[in-house]
C-alpha positions as CSV (number, residue, x, y, z in Angstrom):
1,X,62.9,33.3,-76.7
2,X,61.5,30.2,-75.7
3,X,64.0,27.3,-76.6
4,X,62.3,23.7,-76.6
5,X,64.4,21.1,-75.5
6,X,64.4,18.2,-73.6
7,X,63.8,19.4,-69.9
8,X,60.0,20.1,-70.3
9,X,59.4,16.9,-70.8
10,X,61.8,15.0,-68.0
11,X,60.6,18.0,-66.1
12,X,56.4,17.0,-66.7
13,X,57.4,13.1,-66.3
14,X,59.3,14.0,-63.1
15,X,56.1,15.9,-61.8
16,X,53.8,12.8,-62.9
17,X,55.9,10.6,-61.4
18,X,56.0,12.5,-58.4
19,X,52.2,13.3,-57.9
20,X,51.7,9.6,-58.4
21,X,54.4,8.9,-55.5
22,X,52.3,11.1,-53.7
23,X,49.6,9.6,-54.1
24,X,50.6,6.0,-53.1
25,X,52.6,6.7,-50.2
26,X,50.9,10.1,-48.5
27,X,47.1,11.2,-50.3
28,X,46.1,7.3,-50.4
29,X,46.5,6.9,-47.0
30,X,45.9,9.3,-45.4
31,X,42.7,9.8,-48.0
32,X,42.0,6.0,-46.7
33,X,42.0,7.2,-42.6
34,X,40.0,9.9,-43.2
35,X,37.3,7.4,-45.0
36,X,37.6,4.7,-42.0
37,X,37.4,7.2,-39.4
38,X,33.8,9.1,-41.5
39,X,32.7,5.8,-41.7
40,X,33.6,5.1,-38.2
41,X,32.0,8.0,-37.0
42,X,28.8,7.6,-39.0
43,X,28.8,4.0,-37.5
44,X,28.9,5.2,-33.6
45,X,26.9,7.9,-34.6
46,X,24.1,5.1,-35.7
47,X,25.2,3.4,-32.7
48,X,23.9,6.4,-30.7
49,X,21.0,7.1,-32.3
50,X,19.7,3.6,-31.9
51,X,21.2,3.9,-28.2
52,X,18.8,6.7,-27.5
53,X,16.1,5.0,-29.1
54,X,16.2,2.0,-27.0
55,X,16.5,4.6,-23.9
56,X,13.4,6.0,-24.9
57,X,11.6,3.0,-25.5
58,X,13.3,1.6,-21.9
59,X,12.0,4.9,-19.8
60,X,8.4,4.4,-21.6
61,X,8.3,0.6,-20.7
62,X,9.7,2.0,-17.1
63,X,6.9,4.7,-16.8
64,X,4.1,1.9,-18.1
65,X,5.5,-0.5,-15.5
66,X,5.7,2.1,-12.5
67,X,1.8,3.3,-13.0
68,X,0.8,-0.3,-13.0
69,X,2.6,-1.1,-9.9
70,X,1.4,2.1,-8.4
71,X,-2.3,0.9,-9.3
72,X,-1.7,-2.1,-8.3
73,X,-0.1,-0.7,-4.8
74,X,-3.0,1.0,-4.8
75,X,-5.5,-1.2,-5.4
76,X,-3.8,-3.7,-2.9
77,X,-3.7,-0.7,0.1
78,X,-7.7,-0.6,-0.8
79,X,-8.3,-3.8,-0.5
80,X,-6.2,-4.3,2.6
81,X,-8.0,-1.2,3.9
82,X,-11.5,-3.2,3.0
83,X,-10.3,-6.5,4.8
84,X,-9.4,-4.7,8.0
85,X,-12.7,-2.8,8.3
86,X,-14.2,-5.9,7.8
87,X,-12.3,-7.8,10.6
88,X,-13.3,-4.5,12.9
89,X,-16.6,-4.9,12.0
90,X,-16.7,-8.5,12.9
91,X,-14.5,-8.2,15.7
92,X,-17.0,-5.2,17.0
93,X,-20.2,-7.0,16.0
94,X,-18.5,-10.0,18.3
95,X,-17.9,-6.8,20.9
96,X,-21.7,-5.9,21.0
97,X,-22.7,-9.6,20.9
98,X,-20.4,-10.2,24.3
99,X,-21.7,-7.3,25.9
100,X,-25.5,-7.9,25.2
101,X,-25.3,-11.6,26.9
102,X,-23.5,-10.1,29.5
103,X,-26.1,-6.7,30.1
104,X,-29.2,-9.8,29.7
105,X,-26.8,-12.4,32.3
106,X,-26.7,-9.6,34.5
107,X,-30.3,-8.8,33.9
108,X,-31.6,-12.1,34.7
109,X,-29.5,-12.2,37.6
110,X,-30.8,-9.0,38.6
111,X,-34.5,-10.5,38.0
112,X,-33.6,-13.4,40.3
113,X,-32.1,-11.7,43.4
114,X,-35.2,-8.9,42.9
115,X,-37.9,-12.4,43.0
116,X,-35.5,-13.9,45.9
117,X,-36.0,-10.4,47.5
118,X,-39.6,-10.5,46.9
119,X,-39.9,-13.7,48.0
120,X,-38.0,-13.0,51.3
121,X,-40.0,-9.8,52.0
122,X,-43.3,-11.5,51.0
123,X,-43.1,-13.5,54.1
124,X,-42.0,-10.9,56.3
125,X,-44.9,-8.4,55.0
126,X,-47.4,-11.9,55.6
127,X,-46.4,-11.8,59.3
128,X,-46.5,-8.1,59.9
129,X,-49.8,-8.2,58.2
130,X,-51.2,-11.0,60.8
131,X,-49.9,-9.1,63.3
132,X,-51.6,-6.2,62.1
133,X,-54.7,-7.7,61.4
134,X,-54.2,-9.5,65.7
135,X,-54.0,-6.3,67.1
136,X,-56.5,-4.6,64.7
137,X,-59.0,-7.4,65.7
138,X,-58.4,-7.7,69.6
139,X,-58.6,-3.3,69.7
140,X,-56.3,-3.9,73.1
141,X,-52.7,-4.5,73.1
142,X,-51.7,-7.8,74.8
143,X,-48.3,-7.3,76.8
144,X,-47.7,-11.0,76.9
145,X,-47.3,-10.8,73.0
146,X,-44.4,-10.2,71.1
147,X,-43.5,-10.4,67.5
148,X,-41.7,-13.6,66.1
149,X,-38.8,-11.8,64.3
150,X,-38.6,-9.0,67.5
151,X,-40.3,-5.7,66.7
């Protein structure tokens, strides 16, 4: 049946000694790798995580800072828009101020050729009145008489 000698034994010592040898050159190490590269993996998956985060945060600091500048682009096209109105107004106001002292020069040159005309026909209607009023009063025509100007 079963015979107990010595071979059990040397046989379990043999496969203690050999798990243990197993252990220290092929399980430890390669139990070690599989450790560093978890913990290497957990550690640049952290890494990108965080990454992300930051990203977010970046795009919503990006987003704050582009609406701002747009309102402030804005804002600036506004008031540049407000500024040259302005100028056009003044330049125009300065237009309609040019243009009124020259419609009341040529006005008042207008109202001084019209008295020189006046003045100039006054005379002339004054001598074709007392030429009127000569033949009116003497009823005859005189042929020796002639007009001053030439009728």
């Amino acid at each position: 049946m079963l015979e107990i000698n010595l071979t059990l034994p040397i046989m379990m010592v043999m496969f203690l000694f050999f798990a243990i040898a197993m252990n220290a050159v092929f399980f430890g190490p390669v139990t070690r790798t599989l450790d560093a590269r978890k913990a290497y993996v957990a550690e640049q998956t952290d890494r990108a995580i965080q990454a992300i985060a930051e990203s977010k945060t970046m795009q919503a600091d990006y987003e704050t800072r582009l609406k701002a500048a747009q309102v402030q682009a804005h804002e600036a096209i506004a008031a540049a828009m407000k500024e040259a109105e302005g100028h056009r107004q003044a330049l125009l106001e300065q237009v309609k101020a040019d243009v009124a002292k020259e419609v009341e020069a040529a006005r008042a040159s207008i109202r001084s050729e019209r008295d020189r005309a006046v003045a100039g026909l006054t005379g002339e209607v004054t001598a074709f009145s007392e030429l009127i009023q000569r033949k009116a009063l003497s009823n005859a025509p005189s042929p020796s008489y002639a007009p001053q100007g030439g009728a």
